[in-house]
C-alpha positions as CSV (number, residue, x, y, z in Angstrom):
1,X,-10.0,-14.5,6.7
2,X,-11.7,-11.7,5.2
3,X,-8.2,-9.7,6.4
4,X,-6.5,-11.9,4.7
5,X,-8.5,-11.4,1.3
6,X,-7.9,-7.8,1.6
7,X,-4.5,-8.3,2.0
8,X,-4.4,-10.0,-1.4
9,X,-6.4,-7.6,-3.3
10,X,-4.4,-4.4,-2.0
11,X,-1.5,-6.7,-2.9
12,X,-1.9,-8.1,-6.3
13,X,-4.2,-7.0,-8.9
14,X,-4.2,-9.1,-12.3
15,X,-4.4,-8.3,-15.8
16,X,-6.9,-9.3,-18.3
17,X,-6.4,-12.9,-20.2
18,X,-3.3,-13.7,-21.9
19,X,-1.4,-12.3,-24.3
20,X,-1.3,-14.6,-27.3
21,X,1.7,-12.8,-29.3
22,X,4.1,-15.1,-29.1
23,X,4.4,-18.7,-30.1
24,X,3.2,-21.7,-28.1
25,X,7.3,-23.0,-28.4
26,X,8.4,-19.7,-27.2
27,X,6.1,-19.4,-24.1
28,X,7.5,-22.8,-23.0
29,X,10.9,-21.7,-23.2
30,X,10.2,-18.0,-21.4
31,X,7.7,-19.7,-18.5
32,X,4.5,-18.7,-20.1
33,X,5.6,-15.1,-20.8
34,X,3.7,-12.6,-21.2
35,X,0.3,-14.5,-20.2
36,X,2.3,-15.8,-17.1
37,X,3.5,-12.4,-15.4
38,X,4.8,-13.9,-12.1
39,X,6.5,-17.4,-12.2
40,X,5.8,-19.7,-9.1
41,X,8.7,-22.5,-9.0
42,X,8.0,-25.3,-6.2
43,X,10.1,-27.9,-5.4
44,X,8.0,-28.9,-2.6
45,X,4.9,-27.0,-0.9
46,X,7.4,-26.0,1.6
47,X,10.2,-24.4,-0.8
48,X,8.9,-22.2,-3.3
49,X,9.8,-19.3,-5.3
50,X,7.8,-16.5,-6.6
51,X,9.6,-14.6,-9.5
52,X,8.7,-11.8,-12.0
53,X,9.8,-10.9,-15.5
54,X,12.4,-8.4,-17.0
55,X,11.5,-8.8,-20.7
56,X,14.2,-7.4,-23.3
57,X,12.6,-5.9,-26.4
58,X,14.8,-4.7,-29.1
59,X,13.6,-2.6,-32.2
60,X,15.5,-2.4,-36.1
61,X,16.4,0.9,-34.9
62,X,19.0,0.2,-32.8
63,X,16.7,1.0,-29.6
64,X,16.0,-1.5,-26.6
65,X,13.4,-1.7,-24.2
66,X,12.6,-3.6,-21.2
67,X,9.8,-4.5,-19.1
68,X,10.3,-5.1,-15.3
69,X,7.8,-6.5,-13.5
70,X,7.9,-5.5,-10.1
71,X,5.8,-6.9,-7.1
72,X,4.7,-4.0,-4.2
73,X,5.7,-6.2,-1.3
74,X,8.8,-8.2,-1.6
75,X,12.5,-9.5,-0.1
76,X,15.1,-6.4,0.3
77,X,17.4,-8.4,-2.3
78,X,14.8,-8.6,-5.0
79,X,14.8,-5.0,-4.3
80,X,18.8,-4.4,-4.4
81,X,18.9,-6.2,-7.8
82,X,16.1,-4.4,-9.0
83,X,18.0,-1.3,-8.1
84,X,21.3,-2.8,-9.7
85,X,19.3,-2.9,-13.2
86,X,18.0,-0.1,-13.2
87,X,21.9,1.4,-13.7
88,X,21.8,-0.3,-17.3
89,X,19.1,1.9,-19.1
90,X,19.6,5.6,-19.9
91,X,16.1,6.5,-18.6
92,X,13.6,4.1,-16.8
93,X,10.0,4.7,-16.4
94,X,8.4,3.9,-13.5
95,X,4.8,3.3,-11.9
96,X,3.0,5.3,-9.3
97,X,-0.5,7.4,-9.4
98,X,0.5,10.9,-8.4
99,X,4.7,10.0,-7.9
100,X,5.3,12.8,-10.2
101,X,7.1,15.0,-7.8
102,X,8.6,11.3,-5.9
103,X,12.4,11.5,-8.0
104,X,13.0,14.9,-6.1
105,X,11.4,14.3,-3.2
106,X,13.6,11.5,-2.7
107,X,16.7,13.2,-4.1
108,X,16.1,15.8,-0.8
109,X,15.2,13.5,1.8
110,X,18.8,11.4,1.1
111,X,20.7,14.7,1.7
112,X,18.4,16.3,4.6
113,X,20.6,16.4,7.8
114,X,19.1,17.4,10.6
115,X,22.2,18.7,12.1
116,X,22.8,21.0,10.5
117,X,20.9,24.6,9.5
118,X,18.1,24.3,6.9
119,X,18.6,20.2,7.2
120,X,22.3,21.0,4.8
121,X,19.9,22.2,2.3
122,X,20.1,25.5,0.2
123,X,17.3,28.2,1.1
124,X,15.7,27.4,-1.8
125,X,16.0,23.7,-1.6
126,X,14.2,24.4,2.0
127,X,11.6,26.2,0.5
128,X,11.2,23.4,-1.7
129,X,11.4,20.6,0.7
130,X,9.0,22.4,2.6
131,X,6.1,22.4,-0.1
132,X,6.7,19.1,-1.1
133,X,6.0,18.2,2.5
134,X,2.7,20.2,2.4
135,X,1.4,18.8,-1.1
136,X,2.0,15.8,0.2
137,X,-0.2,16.1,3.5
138,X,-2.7,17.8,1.3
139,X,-3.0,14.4,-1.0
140,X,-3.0,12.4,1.7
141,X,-6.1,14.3,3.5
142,X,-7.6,14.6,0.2
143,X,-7.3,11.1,-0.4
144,X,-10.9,9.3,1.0
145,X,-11.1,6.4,-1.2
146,X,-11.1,3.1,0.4
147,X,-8.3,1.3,-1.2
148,X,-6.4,4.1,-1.6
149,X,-6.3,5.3,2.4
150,X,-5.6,1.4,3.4
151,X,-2.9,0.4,0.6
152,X,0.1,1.9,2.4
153,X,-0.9,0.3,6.1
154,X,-2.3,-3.0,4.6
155,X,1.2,-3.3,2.7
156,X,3.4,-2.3,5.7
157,X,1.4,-4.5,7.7
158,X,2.3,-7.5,5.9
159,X,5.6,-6.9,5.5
160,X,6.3,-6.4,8.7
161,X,5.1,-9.4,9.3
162,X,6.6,-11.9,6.4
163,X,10.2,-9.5,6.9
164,X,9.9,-8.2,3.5
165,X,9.8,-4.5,2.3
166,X,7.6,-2.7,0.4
167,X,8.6,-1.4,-2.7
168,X,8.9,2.4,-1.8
169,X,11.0,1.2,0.7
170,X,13.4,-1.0,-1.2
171,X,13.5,1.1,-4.5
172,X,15.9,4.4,-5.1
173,X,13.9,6.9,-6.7
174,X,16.0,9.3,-6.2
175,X,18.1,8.0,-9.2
176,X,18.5,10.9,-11.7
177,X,17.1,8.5,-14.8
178,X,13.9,8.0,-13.1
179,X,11.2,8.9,-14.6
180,X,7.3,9.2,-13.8
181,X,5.5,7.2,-16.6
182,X,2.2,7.1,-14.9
183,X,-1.1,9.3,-14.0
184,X,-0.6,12.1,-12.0
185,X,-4.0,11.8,-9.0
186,X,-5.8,14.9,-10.6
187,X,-5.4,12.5,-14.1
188,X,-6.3,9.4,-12.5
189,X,-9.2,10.5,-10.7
190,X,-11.0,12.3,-14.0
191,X,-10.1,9.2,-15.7
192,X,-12.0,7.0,-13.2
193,X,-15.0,9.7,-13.1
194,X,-15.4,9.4,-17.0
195,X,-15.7,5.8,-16.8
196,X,-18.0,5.4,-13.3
197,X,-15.1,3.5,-11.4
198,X,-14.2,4.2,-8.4
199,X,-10.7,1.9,-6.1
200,X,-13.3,1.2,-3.8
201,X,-15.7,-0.6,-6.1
202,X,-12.9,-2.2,-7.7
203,X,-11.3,-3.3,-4.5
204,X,-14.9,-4.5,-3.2
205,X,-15.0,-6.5,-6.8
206,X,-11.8,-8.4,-5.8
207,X,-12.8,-9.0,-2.3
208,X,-16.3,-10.4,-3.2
209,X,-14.8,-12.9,-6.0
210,X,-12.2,-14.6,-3.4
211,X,-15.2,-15.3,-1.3
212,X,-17.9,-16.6,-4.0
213,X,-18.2,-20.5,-3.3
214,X,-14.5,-22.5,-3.9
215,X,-13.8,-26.3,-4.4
216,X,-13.1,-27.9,-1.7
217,X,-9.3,-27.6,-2.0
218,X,-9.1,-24.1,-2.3
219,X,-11.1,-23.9,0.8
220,X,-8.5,-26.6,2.1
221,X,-5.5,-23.6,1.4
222,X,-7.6,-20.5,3.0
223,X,-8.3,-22.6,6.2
224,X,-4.4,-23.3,6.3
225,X,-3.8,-20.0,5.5
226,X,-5.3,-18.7,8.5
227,X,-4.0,-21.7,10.8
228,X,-0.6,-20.4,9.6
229,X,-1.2,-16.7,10.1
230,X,-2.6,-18.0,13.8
231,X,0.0,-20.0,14.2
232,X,2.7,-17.3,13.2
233,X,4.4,-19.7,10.8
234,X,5.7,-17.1,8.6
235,X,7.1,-19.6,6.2
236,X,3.5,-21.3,5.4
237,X,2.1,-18.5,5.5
238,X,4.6,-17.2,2.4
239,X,4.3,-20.3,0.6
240,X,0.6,-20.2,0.6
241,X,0.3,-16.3,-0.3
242,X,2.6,-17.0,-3.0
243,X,0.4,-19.7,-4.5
244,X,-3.1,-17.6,-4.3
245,X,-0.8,-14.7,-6.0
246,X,0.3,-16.9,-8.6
247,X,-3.2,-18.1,-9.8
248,X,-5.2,-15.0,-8.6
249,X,-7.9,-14.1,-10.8
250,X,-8.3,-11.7,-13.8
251,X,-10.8,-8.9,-12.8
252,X,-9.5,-5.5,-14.1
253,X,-10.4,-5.8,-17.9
254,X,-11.0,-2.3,-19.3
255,X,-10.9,-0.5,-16.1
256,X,-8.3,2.7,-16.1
257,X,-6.1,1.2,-13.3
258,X,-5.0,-1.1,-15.4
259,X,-5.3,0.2,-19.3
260,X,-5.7,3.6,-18.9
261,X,-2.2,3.9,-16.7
262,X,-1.0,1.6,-19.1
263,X,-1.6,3.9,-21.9
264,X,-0.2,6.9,-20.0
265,X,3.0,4.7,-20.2
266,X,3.3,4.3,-23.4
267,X,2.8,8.2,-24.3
268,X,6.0,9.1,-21.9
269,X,7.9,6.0,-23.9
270,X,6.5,7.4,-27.1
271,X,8.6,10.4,-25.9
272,X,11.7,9.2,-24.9
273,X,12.1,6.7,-27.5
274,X,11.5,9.6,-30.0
275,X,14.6,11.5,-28.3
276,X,16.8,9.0,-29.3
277,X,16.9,7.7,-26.3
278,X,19.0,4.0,-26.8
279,X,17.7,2.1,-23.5
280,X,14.8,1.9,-22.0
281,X,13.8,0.3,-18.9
282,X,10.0,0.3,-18.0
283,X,9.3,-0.6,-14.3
284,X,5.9,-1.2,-13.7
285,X,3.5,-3.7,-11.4
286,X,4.0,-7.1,-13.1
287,X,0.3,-7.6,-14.1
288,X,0.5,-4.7,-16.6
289,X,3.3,-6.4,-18.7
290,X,0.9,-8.6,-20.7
291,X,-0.5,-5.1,-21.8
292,X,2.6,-3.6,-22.1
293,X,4.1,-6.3,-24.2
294,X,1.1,-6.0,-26.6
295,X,1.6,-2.1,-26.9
296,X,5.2,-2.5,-27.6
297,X,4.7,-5.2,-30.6
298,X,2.8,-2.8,-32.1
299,X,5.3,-0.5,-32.3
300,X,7.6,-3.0,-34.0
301,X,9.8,-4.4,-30.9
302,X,10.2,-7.7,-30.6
303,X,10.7,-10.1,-27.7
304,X,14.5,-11.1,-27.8
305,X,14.4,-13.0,-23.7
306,X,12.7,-13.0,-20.6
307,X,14.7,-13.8,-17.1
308,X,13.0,-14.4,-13.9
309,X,13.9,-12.4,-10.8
310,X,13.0,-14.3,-7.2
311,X,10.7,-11.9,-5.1
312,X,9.9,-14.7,-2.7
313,X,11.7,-17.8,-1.6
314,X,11.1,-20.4,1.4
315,X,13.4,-22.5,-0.7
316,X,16.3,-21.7,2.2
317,X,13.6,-21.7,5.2
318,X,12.9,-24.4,7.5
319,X,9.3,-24.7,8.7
320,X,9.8,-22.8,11.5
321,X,10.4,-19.4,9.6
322,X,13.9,-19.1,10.3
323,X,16.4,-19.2,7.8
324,X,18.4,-22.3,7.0
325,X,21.9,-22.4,5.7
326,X,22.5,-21.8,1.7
């Protein structure tokens, strides 16, 4: 069980309370937007659907901005449409702590063939290739932190196991819009110094709130959980992780994984926007959009609609996991 808590924190960490920018009326109509950053639709406990935002913003200057949500472990077709819309926008920011160097290290990989001399690459793309390979081995071995050292195992782990992908797998950063909108490590980890936080006491945090004492039917769900996980009933077990996902707590108020990143994003906006840039597509973990949404009000945008993008469905499974027909 505790396994399976740990799953969920490496997961899906939440934002702070909800937004209150927009009407009452107009939260209705967009699912609870922005408060609500992942929409859970269920027809039945056994077919659900677990879908995240892509927010359109537009400003009186003629510029238009969007938030996509983005959840770390999901289907491979949330992941092709995700990919899809990110052809739209002239330049789209994305999310990762130290992914600065990830558009090119992509861009490489795609045309490395190992047939051929060099891998098909110039000399100096080699040379290239090759550091990138060593920085990255460096950060990696540098990297001690608990959360950190786990988050790529615990998510491969579970999507191995549900048939989903993670989101490194699924997404194309070698795209030549992308571009990193987040901290680089060396940024992120003076950040987290100044402020006495640490991944690993925030993780712990998580861990030790899913375990404090429950009602009875919440204690009901874990118990099924793990019967499911036991059992290998894939489907349950996605229907369940997709409720506790839905209504996981909010634990990250103030902390620089959440805000400070956040703020980081909105400086490389600032930028492009400024540039004259006309669209902007901002993909970043869902439970950063409630802050998101706030920092782009401020700057005079305003909320024009909000679709919902499926990550997770059961809603063509049958109980036994396996697909049934459309």
């Amino acid at each position: 069980m505790r396994l399976l808590h740990c799953f969920l924190a490496a997961l899906w960490w939440c934002s702070p309370a909800p937004a209150e920018d927009i009407s009452a009326a107009e939260k209705a109509e967009y699912g609870g937007y922005p408060g609500r950053y992942v929409l859970l639709d269920s027809s039945s406990r056994d077919r659900q659907s677990l879908s995240t935002p892509v927010a359109v913003y537009v400003h009186d200057n003629g510029v238009e901005a969007a938030l996509i949500g983005a959840i770390h472990v999901a289907e491979p077709e949330y992941y092709d449409r995700l990919n899809k819309l990110f052809g739209r926008y002239d330049v789209l920011l994305f999310e990762m702590v130290g992914g600065e160097g990830l558009r090119r290290e992509e861009e490489l990989r795609r045309r490395i063939d190992r047939s051929k001399p060099l891998g098909g690459l110039t000399l100096e793309e080699a040379r290239e290739w090759n550091r990138i390979v060593e920085w990255r081995k460096k950060g990696e071995q540098e990297e001690k932190s608990f959360l950190m050292g786990l988050l790529g195992g615990a998510y491969q782990e579970l999507s191995d196991m549900l048939g989903l992908q993670t989101q490194r797998q699924g997404i194309d950063y070698s795209a030549a819009h992308f571009v990193h909108a987040d901290m680089t490590m060396d940024e992120f980890r003076k950040a987290q110094a100044r402020k006495g936080e640490s991944i690993a006491g925030l993780m712990l945090k998580s861990v030790l709130s899913s375990l404090v004492e429950k009602t009875g039917a919440n204690r009901a769900d874990e118990w099924g959980l793990m019967a499911d996980f036991l059992a290998g009933n894939k489907t349950g077990l996605k229907n369940k992780l997709m409720g506790m996902m839905a209504n996981a707590p909010h634990d990250l108020e103030d902390t620089v994984i959440l805000e400070g990143r956040n703020a980081k994003c909105m400086e490389v906006f600032d930028y492009w926007s400024g540039k004259g840039v006309r669209r902007i597509g901002i993909f970043y973990g869902a439970a950063h959009l409630p802050g998101l949404h706030g920092a782009l009000l401020e700057r005079g945008y305003r909320l024009r609609e909000v679709r919902w993008l499926p990550a997770w469905s059961t809603k063509e499974e049958r109980a036994d996991g396996q697909s049934g027909e459309a």
